[in-house]
C-alpha positions in Angstrom: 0.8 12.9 -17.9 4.1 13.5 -15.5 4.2 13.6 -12.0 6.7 15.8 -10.9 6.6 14.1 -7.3 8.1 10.9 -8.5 6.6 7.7 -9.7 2.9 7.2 -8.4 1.8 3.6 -6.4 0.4 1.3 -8.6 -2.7 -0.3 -7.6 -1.5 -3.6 -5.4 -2.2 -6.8 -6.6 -5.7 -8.4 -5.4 -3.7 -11.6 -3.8 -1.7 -9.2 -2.0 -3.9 -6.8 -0.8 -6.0 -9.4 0.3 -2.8 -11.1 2.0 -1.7 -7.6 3.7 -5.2 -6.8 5.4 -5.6 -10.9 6.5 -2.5 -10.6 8.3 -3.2 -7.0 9.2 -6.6 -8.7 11.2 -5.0 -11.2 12.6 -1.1 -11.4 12.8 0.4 -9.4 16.0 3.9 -9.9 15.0 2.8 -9.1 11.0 0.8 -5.6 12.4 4.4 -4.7 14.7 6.5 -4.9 11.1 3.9 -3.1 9.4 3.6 -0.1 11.9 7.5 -0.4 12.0 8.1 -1.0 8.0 5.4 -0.7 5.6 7.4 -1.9 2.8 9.0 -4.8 4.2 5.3 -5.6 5.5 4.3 -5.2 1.6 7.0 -7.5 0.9 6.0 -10.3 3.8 2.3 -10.1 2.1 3.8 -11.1 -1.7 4.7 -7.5 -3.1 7.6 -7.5 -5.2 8.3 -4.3 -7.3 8.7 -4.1 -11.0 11.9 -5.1 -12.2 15.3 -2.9 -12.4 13.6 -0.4 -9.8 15.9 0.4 -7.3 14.9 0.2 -3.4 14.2 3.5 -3.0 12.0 3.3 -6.2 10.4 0.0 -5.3 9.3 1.3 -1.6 7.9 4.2 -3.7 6.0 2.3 -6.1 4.7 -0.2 -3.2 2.6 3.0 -2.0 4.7 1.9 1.4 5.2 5.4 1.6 1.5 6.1 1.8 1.0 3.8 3.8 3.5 4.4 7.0 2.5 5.4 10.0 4.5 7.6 12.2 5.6 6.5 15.8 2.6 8.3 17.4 -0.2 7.2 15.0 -2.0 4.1 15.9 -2.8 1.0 14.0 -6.2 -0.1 13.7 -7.4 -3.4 15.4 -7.8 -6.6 13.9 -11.4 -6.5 14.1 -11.5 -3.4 12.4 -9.4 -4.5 9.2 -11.6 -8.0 9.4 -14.8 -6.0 9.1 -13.7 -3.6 6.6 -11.7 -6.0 4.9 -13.4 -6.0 1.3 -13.6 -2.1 1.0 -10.2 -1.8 1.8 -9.0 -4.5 -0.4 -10.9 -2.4 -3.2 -9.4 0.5 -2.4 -5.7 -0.8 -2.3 -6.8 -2.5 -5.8 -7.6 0.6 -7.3 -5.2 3.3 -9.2 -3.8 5.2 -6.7 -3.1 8.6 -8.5 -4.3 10.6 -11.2 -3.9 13.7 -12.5 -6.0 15.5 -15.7 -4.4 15.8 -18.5 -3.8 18.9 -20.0 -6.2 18.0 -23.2 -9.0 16.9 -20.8 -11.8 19.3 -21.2 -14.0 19.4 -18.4 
C-alpha cells in the first residue's frame, strides 16, 4: 500500500498521548503552544520522530499536521479534554490511516 500524499501519522505513543491531552486539560501556557505549534506541543508532551526523518517529515509523521488549528478555530477547554480524556487518548493511539489494498476483496 502507497500513499501518494506523503507518509501517514503513526499512531502516538500511549505515554504521550496521555501526556498531550493532561497538559491540554490543564496547562494554559502548554494549550497557547499547542494552538500556536502543534508539533513543538507534540514534542513538549515526549514525541520524538523516527530517526533520520527530516523536520518537515517528522512534523508529518507527528500527525501535527492533523492536528493544527488555524488562527480562527478554537481550542477546547480543559474540562472538555479532562472529561473526554480516555476516548481521545484511544483515538490518538490508534492507526491513523488506511487505505484498501488493491487485493482486498470486499
Amino acid at each position: 500500500m502507497t500513499n501518494q500524499k506523503g507518509p501517514a501519522p503513526a499512531p502516538l505513543n500511549p505515554q504521550v498521548a496521555d501526556k498531550l491531552l493532561e497538559l491540554l486539560s490543564t496547562d494554559d501556557d502548554f494549550r497557547d503552544l499547542f494552538q500556536r505549534d502543534a508539533h513543538a506541543a507534540l514534542v513538549e508532551a515526549g514525541y520524538s520522530a523516527p530517526a533520520g526523518s527530516d523536520p518537515v517529515q517528522a512534523a508529518a509523521l507527528s500527525g501535527a499536521s492533523c492536528m493544527q488549528l488555524s488562527a480562527t478555530d478554537q481550542l477546547a477547554s480543559k474540562e472538555r479534554f479532562a472529561n473526554d480524556r480516555q476516548k481521545l487518548v484511544r483515538s490518538l493511539t490508534l492507526v491513523q490511516h488506511f487505505e484498501r489494498s488493491a487485493d482486498f476483496k470486499a
